[in-house]
C-alpha positions in Angstrom: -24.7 -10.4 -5.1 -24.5 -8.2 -1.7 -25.2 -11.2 0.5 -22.4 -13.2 -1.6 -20.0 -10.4 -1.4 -20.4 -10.1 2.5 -19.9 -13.8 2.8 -16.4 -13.4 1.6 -15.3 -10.5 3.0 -16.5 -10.1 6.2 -14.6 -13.2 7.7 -11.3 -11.6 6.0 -12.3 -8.7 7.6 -13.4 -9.6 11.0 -10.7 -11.9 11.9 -8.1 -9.0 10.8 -10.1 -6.7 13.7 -9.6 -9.5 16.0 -6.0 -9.0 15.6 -6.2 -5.4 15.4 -8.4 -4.8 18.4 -6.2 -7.6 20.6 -2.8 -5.3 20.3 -4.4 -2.3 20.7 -6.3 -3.4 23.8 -2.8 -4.3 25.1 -3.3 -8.1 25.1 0.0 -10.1 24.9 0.7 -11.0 21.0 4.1 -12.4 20.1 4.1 -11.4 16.4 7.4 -13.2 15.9 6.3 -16.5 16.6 3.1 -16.1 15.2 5.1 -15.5 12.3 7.3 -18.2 12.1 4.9 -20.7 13.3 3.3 -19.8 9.8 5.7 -19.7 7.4 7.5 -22.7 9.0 4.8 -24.8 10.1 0.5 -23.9 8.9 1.8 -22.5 5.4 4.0 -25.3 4.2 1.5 -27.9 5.4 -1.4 -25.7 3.9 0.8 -25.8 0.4 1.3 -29.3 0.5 -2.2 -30.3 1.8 -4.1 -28.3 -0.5 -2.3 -29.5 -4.0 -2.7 -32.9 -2.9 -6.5 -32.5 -2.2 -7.0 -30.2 -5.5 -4.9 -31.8 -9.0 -4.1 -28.7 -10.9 -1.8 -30.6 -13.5 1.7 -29.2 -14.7 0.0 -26.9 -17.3 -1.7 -25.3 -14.9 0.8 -24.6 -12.4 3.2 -23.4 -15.4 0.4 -21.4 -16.5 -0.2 -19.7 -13.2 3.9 -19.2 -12.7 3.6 -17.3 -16.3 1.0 -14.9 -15.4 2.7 -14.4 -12.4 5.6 -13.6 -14.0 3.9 -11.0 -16.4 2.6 -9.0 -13.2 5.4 -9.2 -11.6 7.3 -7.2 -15.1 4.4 -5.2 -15.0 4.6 -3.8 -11.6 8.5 -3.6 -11.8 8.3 -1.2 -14.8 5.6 0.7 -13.0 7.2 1.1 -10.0 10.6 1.7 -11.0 9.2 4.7 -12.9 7.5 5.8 -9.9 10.0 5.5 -7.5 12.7 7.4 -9.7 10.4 9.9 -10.9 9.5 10.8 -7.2 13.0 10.4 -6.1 12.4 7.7 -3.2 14.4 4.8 -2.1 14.3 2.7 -5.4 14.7 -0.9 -3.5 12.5 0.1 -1.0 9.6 0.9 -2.4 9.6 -1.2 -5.8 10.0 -4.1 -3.5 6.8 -3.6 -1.7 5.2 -2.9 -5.1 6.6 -6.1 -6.5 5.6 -8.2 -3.4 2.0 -8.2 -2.4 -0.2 -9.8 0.3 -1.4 -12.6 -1.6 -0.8 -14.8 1.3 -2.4 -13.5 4.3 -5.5 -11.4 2.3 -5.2 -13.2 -0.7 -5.8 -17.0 0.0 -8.4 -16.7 1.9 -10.1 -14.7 -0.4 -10.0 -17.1 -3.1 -11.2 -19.9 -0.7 -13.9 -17.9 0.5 -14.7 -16.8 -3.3 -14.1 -20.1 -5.5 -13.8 -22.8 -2.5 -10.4 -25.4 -3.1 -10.2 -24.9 -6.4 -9.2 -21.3 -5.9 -8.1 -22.0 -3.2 -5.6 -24.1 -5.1 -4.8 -22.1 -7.9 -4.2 -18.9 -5.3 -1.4 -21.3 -3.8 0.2 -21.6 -7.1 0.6 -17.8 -7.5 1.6 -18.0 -3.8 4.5 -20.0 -4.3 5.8 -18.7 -7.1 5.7 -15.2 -5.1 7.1 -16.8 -2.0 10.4 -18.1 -3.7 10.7 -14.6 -5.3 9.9 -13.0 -2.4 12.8 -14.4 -0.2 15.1 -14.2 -2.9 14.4 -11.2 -5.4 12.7 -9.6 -2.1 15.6 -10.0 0.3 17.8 -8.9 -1.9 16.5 -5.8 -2.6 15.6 -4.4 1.1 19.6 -6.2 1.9 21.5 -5.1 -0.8 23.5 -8.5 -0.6 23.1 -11.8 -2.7 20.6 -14.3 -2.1 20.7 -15.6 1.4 20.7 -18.7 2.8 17.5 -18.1 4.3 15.6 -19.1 0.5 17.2 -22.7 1.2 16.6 -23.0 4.7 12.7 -22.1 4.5 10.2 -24.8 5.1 8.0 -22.8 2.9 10.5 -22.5 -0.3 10.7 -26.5 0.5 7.2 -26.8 0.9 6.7 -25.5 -2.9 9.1 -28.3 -4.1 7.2 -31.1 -1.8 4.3 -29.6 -4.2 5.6 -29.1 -7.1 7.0 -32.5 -7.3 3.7 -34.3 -6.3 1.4 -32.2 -9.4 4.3 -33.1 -12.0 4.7 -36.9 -10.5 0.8 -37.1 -9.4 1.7 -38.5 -6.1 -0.9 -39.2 -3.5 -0.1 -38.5 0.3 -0.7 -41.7 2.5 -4.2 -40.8 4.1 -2.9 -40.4 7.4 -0.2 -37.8 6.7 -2.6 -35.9 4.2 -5.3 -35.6 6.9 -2.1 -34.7 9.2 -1.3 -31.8 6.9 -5.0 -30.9 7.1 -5.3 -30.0 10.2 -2.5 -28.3 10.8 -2.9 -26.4 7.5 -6.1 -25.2 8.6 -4.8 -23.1 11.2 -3.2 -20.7 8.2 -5.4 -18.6 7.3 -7.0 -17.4 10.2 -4.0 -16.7 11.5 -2.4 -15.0 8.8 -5.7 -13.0 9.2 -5.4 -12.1 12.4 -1.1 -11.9 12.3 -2.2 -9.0 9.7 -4.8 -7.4 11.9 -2.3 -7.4 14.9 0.9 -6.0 12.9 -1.5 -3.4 11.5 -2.2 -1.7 14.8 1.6 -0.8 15.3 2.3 0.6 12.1 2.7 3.9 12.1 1.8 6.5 8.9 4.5 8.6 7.4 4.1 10.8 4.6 0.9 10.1 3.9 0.6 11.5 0.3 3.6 9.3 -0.8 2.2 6.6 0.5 -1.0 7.1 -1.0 0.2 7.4 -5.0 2.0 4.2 -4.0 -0.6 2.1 -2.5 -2.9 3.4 -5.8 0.2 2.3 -7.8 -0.3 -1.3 -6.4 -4.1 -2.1 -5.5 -5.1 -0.5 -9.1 -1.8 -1.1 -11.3 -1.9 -4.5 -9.8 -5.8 -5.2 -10.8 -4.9 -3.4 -14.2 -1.8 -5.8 -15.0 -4.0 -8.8 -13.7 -6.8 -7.0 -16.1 -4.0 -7.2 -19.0 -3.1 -10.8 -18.2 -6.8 -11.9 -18.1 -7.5 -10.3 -21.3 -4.3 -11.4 -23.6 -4.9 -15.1 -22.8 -9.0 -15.2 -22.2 -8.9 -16.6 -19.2 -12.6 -17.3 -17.5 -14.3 -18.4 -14.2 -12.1 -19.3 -11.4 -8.7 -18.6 -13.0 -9.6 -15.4 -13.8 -11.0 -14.6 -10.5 -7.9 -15.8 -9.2 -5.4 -14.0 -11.3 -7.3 -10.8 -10.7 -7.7 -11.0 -6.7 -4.2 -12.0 -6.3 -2.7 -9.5 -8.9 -4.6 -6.6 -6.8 -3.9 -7.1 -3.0 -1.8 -4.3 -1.1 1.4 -4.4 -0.1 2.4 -7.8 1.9 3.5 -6.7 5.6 6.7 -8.7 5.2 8.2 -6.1 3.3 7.7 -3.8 6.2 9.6 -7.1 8.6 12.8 -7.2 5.5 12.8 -3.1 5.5 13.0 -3.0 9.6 15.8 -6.1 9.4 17.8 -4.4 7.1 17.1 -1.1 8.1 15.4 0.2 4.2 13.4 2.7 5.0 11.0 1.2 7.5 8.8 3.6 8.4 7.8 4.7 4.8 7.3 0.6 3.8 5.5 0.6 7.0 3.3 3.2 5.7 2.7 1.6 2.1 1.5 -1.4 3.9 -1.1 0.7 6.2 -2.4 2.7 3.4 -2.5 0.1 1.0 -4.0 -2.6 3.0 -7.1 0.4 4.3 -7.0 1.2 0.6 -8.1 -2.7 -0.6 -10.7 -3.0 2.2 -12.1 0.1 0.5 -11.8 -1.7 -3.1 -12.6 -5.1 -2.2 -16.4 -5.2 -3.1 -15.7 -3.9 -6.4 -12.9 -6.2 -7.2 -15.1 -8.9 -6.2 -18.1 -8.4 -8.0 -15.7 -8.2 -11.2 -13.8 -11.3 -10.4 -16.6 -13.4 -9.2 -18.1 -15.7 -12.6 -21.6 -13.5 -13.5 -24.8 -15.2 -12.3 
């Protein structure tokens, strides 16, 4: 089990320090086009690639959309308790509760664990979050109604692309499918290493808030995911899968919405320090309970 555990988290966690290490040793990194090479290019070709290699079938996707959903209620109940019983900045921090980092940490942690099938059942929970992420999310940290951004982004489109090829079981023509491939490789280590570099210029304040927080959503996350795993007796991969992705810290585009829209972005950038140290610290344990026994 040790040498299993170590084979899936010490890629996630090396290629994070080679981010880390790069900005602090003062090595040019252009985190904004890192950024949107991802979410407009690697992620939506990763999406698409990845469905069309793995057939979940419409009952799964709806299946993995509705325990989404029921995290997601979860964590908003939580978290809007929390935030008003500590008096903090309600959108601020129930956002970055609600939106976790189930891209950058997550997928790769259900490749590594369960291979493509997880691989392509963590994409499913992606999605879902994505579309709510740059809707819901953007809201929130904005104030304002749902932005044009949600229609214009290659990765909200990319979900439809998917969506529409798992209900109509549509096949790619081989030479765009291996296309997608390879460019859709490149997404996870760099989302690994994009994380690892905007780590190392976030900066910590109050510490203690950030801390009750960042326990609120690694462990009320795994709990909800617990709930969820439980109610509808889910087993092997799925329930590896709900569980990782239910539990992952606070996704570091909250911090990029709360610095755009000016929401309290030193304290989000704190939640997403603290809470991504906090999972690193969790992750063998949430591991050996999500991996299938034996």
């Amino acid at each position: 089990m040790f040498d299993t555990l170590l084979a899936i988290i010490a890629p996630v966690v090396i290629c994070s320090a080679v981010g880390f290490l790069w900005v602090r040793l003062r090595q040019p990194w252009d985190g904004d086009f890192v950024g949107r090479l991802v979410l407009t290019v690697a992620a939506p070709c990763l999406t698409v690639s990845a469905l069309g290699k793995v057939r979940l079938g419409t009952d799964t996707l709806l299946a993995m959309s509705g325990y989404w959903a029921i995290t997601f209620a979860l964590m908003l109940a939580a978290g809007w308790a929390l935030a008003r019983a500590l008096g903090v900045d309600r959108r601020a921090y129930v956002a970055s509760l609600l939106f976790p980092n189930v891209g950058n940490m997550g997928l790769p942690l259900c490749l590594l664990a369960f291979g493509d099938q997880g691989l392509a059942l963590a994409l499913a929970w992606f999605m879902v979050n994505s579309v709510a992420h740059f809707s819901i999310g953007l809201v929130a940290f904005s104030g304002g109604r749902v932005h044009r951004e949600l229609f214009t982004n290659p990765m909200v489109w990319s979900v439809v692309v998917a969506v529409a090829m798992v209900v109509g079981d549509w096949h790619l023509p081989r030479w765009l499918a291996n296309t997608l491939d390879l460019i859709g490789g490149a997404t996870i280590p760099l989302m690994l290493v994009a994380m690892g570099a905007a780590l190392a210029g976030l900066d910590v304040r109050l510490f203690g808030r950030a801390l009750v927080f960042s326990v609120a959503r690694v462990g009320g996350g795994f709990l909800a995911g617990l709930l969820v795993v439980t109610l509808f007796g889910l087993t092997g991969t799925e329930r590896g899968v709900v569980l990782i992705q239910a539990a992952m810290p606070v996704a570091v585009f909250n911090y990029l919405f709360a610095q755009r829209y000016g929401r309290a972005p030193q304290e989000v950038a704190g939640l997403v320090l603290v809470s991504t140290l906090l999972s690193f610290l969790t992750l063998p344990l949430l591991l050996w309970y999500a991996l299938p026994a034996g």
